[in-house]
C-alpha positions as CSV (number, residue, x, y, z in Angstrom):
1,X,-10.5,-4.4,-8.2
2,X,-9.6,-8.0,-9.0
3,X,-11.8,-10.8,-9.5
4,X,-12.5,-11.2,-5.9
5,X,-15.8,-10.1,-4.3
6,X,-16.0,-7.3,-2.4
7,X,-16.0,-8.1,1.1
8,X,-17.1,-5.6,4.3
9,X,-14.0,-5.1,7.0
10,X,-14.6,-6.0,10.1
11,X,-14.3,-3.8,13.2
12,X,-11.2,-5.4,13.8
13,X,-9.6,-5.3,10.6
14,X,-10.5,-1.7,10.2
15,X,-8.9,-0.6,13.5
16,X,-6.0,-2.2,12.8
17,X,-5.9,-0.7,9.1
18,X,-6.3,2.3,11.3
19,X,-3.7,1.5,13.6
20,X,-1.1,0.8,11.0
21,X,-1.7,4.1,8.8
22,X,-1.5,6.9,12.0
23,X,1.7,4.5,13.5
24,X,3.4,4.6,9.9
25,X,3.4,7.5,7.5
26,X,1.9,6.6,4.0
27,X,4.3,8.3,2.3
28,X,7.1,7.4,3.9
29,X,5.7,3.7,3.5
30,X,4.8,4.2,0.3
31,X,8.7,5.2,-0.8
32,X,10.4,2.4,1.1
33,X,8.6,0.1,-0.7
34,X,8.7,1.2,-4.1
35,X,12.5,1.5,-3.3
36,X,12.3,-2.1,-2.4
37,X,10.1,-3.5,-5.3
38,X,12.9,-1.7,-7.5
39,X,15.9,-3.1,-6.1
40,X,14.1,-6.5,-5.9
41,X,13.1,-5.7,-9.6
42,X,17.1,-5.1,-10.6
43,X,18.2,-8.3,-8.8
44,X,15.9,-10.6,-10.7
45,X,16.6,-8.9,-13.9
46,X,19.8,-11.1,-13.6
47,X,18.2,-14.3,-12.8
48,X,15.0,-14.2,-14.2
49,X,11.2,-13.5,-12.7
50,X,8.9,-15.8,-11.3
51,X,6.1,-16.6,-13.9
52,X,3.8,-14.9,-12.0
53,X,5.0,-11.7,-11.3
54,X,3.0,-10.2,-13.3
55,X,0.1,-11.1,-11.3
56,X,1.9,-9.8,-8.1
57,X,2.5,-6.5,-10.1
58,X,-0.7,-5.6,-9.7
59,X,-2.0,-6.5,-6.8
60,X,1.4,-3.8,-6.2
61,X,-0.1,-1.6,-7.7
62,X,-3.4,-1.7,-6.1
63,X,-1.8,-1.2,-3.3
64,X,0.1,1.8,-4.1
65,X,-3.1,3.6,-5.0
66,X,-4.2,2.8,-1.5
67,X,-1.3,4.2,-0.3
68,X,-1.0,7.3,-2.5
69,X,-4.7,7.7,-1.4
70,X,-3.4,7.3,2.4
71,X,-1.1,9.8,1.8
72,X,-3.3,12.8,0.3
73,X,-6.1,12.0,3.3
74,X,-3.0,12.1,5.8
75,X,-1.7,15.4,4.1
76,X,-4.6,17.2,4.3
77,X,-5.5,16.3,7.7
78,X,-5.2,18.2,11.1
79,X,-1.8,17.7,12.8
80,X,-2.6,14.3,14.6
81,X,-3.2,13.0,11.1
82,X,-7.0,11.8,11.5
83,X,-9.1,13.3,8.8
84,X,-11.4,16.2,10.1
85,X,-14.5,14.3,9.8
């Protein structure tokens, strides 16, 4: 984690992290936008990155754990892909 402080979701914000993970498949997700960060990462490599892509990187990163994590729960879930909890 960063150096922000932890922070509790709210209902809200966890229904529609929720919401967003059983309407879009994680992995699915997960490929189209690494495909995208590449292709992004080939076109700057001509012109040059922002100074603080780094940074951006990963907080990237970060989130493709989230979504690799998304994507083993979703896997190993019944057919409607809620976990079996």
């Amino acid at each position: 984690m960063s150096n922000y402080q932890k922070k509790q979701l709210s209902s809200k914000l966890s229904e529609k992290f929720c919401d967003f993970i059983t309407q879009h498949s994680p992995s699915q997700f997960s490929r189209h936008l690494r495909s995208l960060l590449l292709d992004y990462m080939i076109q700057k490599q001509k012109t040059g990155f922002p100074v603080d892509f780094n940074i951006h990187l990963w907080e990237l990163s970060d989130l493709f754990v989230l979504l690799d994590c998304a994507t083993d729960e979703w896997e190993n879930s019944p057919e409607d892909g809620r976990s079996a909890a």
